[in-house]
N, C-alpha and C positions, 0 to 999 in steps of 0.2 A: 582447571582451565588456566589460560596464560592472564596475565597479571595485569603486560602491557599491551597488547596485540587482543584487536576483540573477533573474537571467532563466526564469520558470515555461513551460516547452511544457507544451503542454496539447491532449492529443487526443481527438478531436469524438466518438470512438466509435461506434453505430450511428446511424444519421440519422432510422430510426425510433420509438428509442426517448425516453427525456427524458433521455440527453445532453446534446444542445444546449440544449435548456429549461434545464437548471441553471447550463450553463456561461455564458451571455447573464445569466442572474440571478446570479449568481455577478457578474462583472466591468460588469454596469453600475454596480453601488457603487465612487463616486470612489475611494474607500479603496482600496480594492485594488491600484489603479497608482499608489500613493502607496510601499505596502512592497514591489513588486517589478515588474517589467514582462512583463507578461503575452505571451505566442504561440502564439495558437490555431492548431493547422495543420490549415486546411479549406478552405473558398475564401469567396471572394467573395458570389455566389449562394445560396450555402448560408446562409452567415451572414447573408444579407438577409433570405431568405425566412423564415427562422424570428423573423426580428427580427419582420419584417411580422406573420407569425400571432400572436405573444405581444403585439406591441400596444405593441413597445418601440423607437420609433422615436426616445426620445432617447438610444439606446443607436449610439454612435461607434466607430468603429476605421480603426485604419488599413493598408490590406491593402500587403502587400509581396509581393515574390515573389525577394526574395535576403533574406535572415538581416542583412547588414551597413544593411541598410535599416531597420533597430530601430528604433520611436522609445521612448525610456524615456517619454514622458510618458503614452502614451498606451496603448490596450490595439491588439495587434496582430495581424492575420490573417494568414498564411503562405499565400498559394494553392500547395496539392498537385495540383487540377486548375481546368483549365477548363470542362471541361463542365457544363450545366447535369442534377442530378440528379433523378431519378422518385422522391420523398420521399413514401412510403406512413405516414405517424403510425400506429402502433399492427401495425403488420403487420413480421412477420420477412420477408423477404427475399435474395435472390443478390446484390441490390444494397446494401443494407444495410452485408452482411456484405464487399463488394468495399472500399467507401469507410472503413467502420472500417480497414480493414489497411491503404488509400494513406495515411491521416490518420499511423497508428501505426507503417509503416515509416518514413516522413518522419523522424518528431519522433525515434525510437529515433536515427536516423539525425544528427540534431543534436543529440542530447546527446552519442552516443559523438566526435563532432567539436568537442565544445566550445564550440558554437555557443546551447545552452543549460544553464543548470546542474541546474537538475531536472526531472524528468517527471512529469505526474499526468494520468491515463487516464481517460475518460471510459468509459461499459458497454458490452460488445460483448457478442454473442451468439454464445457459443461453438460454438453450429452453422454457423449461417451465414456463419460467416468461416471456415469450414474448404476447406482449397485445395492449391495442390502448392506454395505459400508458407509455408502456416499449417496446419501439423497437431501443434497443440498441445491442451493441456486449456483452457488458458486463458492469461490476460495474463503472470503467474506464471512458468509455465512456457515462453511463447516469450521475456522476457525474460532469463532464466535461462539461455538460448543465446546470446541477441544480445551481453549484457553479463558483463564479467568479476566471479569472485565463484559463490557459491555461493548462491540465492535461499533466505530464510524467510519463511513469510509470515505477518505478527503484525501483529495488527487490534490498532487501539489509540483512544484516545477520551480526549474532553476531560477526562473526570473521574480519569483516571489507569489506568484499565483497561486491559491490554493482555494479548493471548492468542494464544500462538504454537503450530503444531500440528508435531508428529514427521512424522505421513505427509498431505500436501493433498489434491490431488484426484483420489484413487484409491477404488474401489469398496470397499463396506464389505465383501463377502466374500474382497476382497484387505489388508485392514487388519492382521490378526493377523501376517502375514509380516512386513512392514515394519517392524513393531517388535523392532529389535535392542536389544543392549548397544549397539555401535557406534552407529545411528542413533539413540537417547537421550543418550549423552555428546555425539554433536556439534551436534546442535540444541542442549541444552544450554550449549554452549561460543558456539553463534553468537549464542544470544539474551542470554549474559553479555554479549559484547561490545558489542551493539547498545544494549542496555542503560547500556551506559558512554557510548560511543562515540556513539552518536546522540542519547539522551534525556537527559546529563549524568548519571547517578546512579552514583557512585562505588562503593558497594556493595549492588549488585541481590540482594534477596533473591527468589529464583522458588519457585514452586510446582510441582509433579510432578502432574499426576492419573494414576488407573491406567486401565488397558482396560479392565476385565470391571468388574460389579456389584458395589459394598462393591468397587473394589480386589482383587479375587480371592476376599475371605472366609478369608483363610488359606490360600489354595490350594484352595477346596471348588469356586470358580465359576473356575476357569482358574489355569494356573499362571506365566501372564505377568506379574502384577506383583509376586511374590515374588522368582522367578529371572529375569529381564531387568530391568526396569523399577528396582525395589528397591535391587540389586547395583550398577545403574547409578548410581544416587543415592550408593551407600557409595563406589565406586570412582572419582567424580568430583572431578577437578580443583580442582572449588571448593567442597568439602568446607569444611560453616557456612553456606552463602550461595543451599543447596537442599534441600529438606521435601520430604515426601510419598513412597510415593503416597497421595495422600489419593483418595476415596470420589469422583466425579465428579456424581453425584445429589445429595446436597445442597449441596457445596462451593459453591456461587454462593449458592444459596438462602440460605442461614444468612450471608453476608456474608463467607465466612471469606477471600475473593477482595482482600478491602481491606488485608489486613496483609502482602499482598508486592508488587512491584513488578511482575510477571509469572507469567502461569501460562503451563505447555506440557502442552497438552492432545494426546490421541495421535492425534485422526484427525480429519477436517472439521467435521463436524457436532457432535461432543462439547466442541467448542469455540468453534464460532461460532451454535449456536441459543443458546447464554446469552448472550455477547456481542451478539448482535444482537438479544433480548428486554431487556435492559439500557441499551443503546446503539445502539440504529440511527437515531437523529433526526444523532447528531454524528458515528456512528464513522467510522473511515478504516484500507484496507489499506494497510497498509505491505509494502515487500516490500526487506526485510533481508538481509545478506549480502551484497549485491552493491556491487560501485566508486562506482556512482551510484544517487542518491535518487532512487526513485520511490513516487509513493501512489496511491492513487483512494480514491473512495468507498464504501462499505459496502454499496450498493445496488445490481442489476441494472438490464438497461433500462427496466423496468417498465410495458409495452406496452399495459399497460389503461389508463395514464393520460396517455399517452405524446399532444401534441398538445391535452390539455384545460386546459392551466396551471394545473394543480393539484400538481407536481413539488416539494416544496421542494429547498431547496439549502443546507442549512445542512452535511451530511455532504460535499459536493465545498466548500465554502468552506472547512472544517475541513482537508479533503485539501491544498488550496494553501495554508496556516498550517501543517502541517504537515510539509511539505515543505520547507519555507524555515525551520522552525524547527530540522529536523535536518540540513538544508546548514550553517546555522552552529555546530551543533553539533559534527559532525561536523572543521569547519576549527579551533574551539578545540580540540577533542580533541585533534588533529595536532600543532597548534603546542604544548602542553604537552608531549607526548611526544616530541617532535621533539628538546630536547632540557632533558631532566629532568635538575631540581638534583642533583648528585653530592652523597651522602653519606659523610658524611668525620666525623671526629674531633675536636670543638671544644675549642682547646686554652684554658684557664682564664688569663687576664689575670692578672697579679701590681700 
């Protein structure tokens, strides 16, 4: 692999959604294969035919079909297959949902080999890629097998917002279970590290929300965020450097989201409709925890607009800056800790 230039896969996702829309507008700006060298893993064909409909015919690449056939200068195609696909715009599909999964076991498949350094996922449609391959909830969660590491998933965005949840994509009448002592201290502890580790910030202060209404009310509206939630905060590790539970209702609204570095919010939605009412033009899923960086963007396939080039791309351009910004984060982090100045006793000069 290249030495200076860090190598972005980057997979096409559904065919019919605006995947490929963004990811062609994403990488037709020069800049981009200037800070890293891009690998789309899709085909030939595919990447024509959408060049053709968007009308971006001065949009280059150069298709390979071995990894060691890299060009850094240029942006690069992987063919995963050959055959030509039935590309329905705006319509879900068995086809769809077949090419998302060759695209995404490929590229999974070249990072865990080394072959590239980070991954950033274009939208899949978690139905239609469900299979006797793929019977996950989503990107997340089959990630989270493939790769070593424990997945978090914490959306995060240019303006410094970032919001990580206890339980992901689990039904809200299964939400109350999932929130332990145990699963509060170790999201906790994973979104410290991440915090350090990936974003540079030396001391993360997070935010706590609670489950129920007002945080419980004193225990009047549930009594999870006194005895779980609460106890968890007193009993943690990094005791000073975690608030709350605070009130989940107005906590974004009144701004109070800006004076920590991270909130962990306890279940999907209680944490990503504010983040995505706030931040959905830039944001980006991070998914933390694990050995290697992966992102995507904020956004689904978005089928109604999927084929009208109306898609922006500023949340997947975000995705690939981000991605590249917590690979080197990440390798300073190592190299500082790798090995830390020994503290010692400075003896006074006569």
């Amino acid at each position: 692999m290249s030495d200076t230039k860090i190598i972005v896969g980057i997979t096409q996702g559904d065919v019919n959604g605006i995947g490929l829309e963004v990811i062609l507008k994403t990488l037709v700006e020069p800049g981009i294969a200037e800070i890293c060298t891009p690998v789309l893993f899709s085909s030939q064909k595919t990447v024509s035919y959408y060049r053709k409909v968007l009308g971006m015919e001065e949009f280059n690449f150069n298709p390979i079909r071995d990894l060691t056939q890299i060009n850094h200068k240029k942006v690069n195609v992987f063919v995963c297959y050959e055959e030509e696909v039935n590309i329905e715009m705006g319509k879900s599909t068995a086809t769809g949902g077949k090419y998302a999964l060759i695209s995404l076991q490929r590229a999974t498949q070249a990072l865990l080999e080394g072959q590239v350094h980070t991954l950033v996922t274009a939208p899949i449609n978690k139905f239609n890629i469900q299979s006797d391959e793929f019977k996950f909830a989503g990107h997340t969660e089959y990630l989270a097998e493939k790769l070593k590491g424990e997945a978090l998933m914490l959306m995060c965005s240019e303006n410094g917002m970032r919001v990580a949840m206890v339980s992901g994509h689990v039904a809200l009448k299964d939400v109350a279970s999932k929130i332990t002592k145990e699963a509060v201290n170790k999201k906790l502890k994973q979104l410290h590290h991440a915090l350090m580790a990936d974003f540079g910030i030396r001391k993360p202060r997070i935010a706590v929300l609670g489950l129920n209404p007002h945080a419980g009310d004193n225990g009047l509206l549930g009594a999870e965020d006194e005895e779980i939630i609460k106890v968890a905060i007193q009993e943690t590790e990094l005791s000073g450097l975690v608030y709350g539970p605070y009130a989940a209702d107005g906590f974004f609204g009144s701004g109070t989201h800006r004076q920590f570095d991270a909130v962990l919010a306890m279940y999907h939605d209680q944490g990503l409709i504010p983040f995505k009412t706030l931040s959905f033009s830039d944001g980006v899923n991070y998914t933390a925890g694990l050995d290697y960086v992966r992102t995507s963007p904020d956004h689904g396939t978005a089928y109604d607009i999927a084929g009208k080039n109306l898609a922006k791309d500023q949340s997947f351009k975000r995705a690939i800056y981000t991605a590249i910004d917590i690979y080197r984060n990440r390798k300073l982090y190592a190299e500082i800790n790798e090995q830390p100045l020994a503290f010692g006793t400075l003896k006074k000069e006569r």
